[in-house]
C-alpha atoms as an extended CHARMM CRD file, in Angstrom:
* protein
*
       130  EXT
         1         1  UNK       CA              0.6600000000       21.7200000000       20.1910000000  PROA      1               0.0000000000
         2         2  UNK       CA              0.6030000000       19.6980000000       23.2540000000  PROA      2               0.0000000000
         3         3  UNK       CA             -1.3310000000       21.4210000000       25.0460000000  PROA      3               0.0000000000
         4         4  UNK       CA             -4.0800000000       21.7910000000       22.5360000000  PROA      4               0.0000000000
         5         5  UNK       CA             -3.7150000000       17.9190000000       22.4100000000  PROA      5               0.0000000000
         6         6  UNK       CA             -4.7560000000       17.7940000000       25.7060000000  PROA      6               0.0000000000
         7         7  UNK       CA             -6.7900000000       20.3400000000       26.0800000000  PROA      7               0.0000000000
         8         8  UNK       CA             -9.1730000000       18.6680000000       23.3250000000  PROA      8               0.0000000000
         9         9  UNK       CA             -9.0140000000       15.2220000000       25.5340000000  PROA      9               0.0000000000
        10        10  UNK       CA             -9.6350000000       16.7450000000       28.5500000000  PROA      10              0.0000000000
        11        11  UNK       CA            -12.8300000000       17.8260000000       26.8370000000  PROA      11              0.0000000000
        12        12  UNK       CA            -13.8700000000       14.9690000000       25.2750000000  PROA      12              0.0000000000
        13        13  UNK       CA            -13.3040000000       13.0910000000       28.6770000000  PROA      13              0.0000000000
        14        14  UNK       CA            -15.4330000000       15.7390000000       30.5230000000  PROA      14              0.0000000000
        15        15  UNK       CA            -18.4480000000       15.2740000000       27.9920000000  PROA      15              0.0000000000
        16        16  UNK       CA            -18.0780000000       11.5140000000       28.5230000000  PROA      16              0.0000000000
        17        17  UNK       CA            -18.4230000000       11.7240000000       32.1420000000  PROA      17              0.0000000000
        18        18  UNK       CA            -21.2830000000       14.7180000000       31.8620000000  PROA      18              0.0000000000
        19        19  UNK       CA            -23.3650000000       12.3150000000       29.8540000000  PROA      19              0.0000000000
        20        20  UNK       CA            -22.8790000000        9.0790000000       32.3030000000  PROA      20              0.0000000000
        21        21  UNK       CA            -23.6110000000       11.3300000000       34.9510000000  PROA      21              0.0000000000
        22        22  UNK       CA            -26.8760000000       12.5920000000       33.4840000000  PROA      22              0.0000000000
        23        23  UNK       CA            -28.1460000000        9.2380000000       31.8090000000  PROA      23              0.0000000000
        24        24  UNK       CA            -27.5330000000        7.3030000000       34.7930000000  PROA      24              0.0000000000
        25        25  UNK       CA            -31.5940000000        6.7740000000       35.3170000000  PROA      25              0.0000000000
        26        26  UNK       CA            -32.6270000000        5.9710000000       31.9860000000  PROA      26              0.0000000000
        27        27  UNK       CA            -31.8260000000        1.8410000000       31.2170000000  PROA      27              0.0000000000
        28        28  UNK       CA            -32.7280000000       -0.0360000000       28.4640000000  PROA      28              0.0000000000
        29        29  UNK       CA            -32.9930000000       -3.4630000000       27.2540000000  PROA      29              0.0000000000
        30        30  UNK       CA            -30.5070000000       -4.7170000000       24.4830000000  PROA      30              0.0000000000
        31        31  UNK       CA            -32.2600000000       -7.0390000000       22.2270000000  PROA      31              0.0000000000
        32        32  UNK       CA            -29.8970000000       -8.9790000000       19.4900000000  PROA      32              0.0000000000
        33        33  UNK       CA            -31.4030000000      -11.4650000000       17.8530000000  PROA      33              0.0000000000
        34        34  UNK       CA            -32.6980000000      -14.0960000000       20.4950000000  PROA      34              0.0000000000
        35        35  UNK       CA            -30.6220000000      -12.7820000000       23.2310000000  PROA      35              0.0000000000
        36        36  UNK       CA            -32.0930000000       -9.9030000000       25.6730000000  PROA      36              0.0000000000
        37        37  UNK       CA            -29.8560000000       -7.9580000000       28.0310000000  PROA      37              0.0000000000
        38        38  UNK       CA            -31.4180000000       -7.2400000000       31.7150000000  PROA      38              0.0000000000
        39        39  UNK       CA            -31.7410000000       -3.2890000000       32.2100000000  PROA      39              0.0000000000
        40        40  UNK       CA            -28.8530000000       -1.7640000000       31.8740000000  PROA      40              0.0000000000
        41        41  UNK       CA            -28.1260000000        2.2160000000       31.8250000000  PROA      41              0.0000000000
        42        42  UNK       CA            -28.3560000000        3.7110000000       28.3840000000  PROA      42              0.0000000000
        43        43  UNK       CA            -24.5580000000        5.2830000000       29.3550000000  PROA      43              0.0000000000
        44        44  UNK       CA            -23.2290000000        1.7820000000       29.4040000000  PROA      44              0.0000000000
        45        45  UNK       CA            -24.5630000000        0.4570000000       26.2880000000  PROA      45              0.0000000000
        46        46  UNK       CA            -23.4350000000        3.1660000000       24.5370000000  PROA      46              0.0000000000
        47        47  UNK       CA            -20.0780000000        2.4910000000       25.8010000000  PROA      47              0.0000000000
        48        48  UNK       CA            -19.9940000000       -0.8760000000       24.7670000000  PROA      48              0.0000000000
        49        49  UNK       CA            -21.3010000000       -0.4460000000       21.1120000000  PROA      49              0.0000000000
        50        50  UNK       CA            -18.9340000000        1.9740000000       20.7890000000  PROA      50              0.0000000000
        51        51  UNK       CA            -15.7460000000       -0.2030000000       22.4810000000  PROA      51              0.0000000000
        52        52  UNK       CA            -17.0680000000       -3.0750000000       19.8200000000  PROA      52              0.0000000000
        53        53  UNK       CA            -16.7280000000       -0.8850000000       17.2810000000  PROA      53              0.0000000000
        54        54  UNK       CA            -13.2310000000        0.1580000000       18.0230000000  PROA      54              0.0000000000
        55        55  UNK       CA            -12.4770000000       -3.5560000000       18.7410000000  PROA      55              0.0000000000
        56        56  UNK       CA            -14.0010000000       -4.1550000000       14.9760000000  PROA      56              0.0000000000
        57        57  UNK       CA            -11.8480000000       -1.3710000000       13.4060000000  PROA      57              0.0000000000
        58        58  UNK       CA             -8.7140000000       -2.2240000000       15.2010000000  PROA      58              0.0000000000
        59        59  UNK       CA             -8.9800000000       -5.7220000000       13.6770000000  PROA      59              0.0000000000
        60        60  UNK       CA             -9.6330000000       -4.5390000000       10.0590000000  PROA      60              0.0000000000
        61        61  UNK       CA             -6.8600000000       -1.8790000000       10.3830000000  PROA      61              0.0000000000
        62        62  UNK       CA             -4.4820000000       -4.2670000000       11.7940000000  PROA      62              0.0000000000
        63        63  UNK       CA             -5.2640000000       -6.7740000000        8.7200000000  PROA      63              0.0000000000
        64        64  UNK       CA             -4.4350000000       -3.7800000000        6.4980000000  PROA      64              0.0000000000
        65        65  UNK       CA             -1.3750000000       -3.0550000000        8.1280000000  PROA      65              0.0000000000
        66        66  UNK       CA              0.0850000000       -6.4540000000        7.8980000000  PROA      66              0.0000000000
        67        67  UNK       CA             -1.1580000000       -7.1190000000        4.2390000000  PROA      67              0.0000000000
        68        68  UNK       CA              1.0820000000       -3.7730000000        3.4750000000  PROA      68              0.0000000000
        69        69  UNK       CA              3.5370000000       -5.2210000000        5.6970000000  PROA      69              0.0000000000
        70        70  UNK       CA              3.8710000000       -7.8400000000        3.5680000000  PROA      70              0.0000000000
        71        71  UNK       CA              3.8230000000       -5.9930000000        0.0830000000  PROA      71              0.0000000000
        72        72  UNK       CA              6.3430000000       -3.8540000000        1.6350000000  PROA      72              0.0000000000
        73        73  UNK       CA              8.7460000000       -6.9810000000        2.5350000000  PROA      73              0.0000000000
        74        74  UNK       CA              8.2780000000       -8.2810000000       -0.7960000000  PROA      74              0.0000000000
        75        75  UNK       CA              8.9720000000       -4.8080000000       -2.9430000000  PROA      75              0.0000000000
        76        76  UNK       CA             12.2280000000       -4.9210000000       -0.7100000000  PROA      76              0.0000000000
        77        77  UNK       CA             13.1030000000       -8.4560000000       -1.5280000000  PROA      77              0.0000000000
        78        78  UNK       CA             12.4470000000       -7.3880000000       -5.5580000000  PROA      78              0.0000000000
        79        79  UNK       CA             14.6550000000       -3.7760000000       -4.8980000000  PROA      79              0.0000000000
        80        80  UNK       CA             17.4880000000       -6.0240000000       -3.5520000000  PROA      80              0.0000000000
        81        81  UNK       CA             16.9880000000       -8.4590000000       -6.0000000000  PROA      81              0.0000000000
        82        82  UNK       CA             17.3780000000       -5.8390000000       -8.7450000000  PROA      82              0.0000000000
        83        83  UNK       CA             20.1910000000       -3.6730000000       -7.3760000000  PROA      83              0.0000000000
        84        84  UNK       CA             22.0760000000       -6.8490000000       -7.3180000000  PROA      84              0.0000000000
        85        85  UNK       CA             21.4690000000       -7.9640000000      -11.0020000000  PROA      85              0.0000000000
        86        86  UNK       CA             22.4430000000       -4.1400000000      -11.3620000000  PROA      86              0.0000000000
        87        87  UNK       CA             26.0670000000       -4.2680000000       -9.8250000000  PROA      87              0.0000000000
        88        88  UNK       CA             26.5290000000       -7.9780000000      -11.7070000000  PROA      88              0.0000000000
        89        89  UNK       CA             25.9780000000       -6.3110000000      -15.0190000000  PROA      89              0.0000000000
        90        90  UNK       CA             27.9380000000       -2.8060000000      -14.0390000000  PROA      90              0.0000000000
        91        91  UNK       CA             31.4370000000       -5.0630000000      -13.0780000000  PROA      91              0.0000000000
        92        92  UNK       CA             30.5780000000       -7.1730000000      -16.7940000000  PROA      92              0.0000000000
        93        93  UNK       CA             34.3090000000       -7.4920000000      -18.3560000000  PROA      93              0.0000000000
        94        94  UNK       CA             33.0220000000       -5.5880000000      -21.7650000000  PROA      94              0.0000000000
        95        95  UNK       CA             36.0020000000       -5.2970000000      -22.9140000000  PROA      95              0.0000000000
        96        96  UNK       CA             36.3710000000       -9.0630000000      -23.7150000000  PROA      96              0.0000000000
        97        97  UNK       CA             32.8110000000       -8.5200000000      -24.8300000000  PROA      97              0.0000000000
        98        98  UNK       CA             33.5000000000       -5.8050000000      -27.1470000000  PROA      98              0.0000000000
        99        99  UNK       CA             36.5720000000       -7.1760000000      -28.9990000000  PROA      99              0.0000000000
       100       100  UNK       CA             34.7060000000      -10.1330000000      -29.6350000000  PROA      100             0.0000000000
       101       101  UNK       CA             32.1200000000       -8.4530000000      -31.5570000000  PROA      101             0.0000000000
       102       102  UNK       CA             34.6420000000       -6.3260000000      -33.3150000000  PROA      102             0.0000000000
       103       103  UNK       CA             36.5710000000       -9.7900000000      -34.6910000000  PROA      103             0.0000000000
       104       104  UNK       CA             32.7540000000      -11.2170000000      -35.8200000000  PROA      104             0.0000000000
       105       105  UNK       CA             32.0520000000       -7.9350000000      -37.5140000000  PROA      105             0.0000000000
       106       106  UNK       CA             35.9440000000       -7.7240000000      -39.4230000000  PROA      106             0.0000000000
       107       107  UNK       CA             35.2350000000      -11.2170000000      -40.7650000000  PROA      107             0.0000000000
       108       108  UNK       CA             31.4860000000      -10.7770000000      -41.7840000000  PROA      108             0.0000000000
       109       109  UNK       CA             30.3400000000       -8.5120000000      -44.2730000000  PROA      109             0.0000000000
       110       110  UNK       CA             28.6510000000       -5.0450000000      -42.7790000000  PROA      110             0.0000000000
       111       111  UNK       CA             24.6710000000       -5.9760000000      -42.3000000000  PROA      111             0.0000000000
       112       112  UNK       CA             21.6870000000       -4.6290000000      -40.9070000000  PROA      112             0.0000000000
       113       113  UNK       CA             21.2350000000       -6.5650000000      -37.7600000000  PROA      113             0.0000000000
       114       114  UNK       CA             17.3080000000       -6.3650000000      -38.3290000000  PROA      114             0.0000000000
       115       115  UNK       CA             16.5380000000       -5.6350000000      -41.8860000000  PROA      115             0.0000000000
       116       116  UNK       CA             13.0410000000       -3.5450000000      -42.2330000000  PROA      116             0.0000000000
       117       117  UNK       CA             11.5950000000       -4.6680000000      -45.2900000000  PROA      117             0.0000000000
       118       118  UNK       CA             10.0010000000       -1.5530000000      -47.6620000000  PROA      118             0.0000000000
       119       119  UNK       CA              6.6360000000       -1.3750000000      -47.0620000000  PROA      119             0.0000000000
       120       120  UNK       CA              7.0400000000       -0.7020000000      -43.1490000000  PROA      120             0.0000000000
       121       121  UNK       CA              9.5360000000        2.4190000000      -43.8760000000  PROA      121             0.0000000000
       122       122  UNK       CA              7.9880000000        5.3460000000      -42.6560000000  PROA      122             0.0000000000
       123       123  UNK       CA              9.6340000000        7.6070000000      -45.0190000000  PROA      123             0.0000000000
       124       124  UNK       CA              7.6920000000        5.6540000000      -48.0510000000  PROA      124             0.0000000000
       125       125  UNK       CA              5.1040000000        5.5550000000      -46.4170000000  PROA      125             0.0000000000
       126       126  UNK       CA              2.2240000000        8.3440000000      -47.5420000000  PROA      126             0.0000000000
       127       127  UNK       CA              0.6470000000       10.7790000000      -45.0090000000  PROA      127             0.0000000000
       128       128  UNK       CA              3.8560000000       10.2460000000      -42.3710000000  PROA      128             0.0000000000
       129       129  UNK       CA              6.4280000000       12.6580000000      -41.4520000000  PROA      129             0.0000000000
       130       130  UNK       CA              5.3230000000       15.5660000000      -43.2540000000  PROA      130             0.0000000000
């Protein structure tokens, strides 16, 4: 695979150099905007539109990266955050919990903690759970 790697550069570098080598006569004058460039070969401009562009993308991938940098650092802060809410209510002493709830339920009467009044039943209800 490495050697296919290079391989592939080696030709991209050689069809770089073939076309500087044959445009080396032909110049041209960069216009942009109210600024005019003095002859320059038509290699070389290419070169640096292209090396702006690369500058340009680096910048807006580099933005990207540490914008996802950032949502990364704060999912992690959330994950620890959780996990430790987790292990507090894992070492909870139910038992102290549960025989508290067992005394409030011997001294009260057995009810519904949410009573459902009729009309919302779905077993009265026509047309459900046929």
């Amino acid at each position: 695979m490495v050697i296919i790697r290079w391989l592939c550069a080696a030709l991209v570098v050689l069809a770089v150099v073939a076309f500087a080598l044959q445009n080396q006569k032909q110049t041209v004058m960069v216009v942009l905007g109210t600024y005019k460039s003095p002859h320059i070969p038509l290699f070389l401009a290419i070169y640096i539109a292209f090396a702006a562009g690369m500058v340009v993308y680096f910048m807006l991938a580099l933005a990207g990266q540490l914008r996802l940098r950032g949502e990364l650092s704060r999912y992690r802060r959330e994950c620890g955050r959780l996990k430790d809410e987790l292990n507090r209510l894992r070492n909870l002493n139910l038992d102290k919990e549960l025989e508290t709830i067992r005394r409030n339920r011997s001294t009260s009467p057995a009810a519904p903690i949410v009573e459902i009044p009729a009309s919302a039943r779905e077993d009265e209800v026509e047309g459900w759970g046929a």
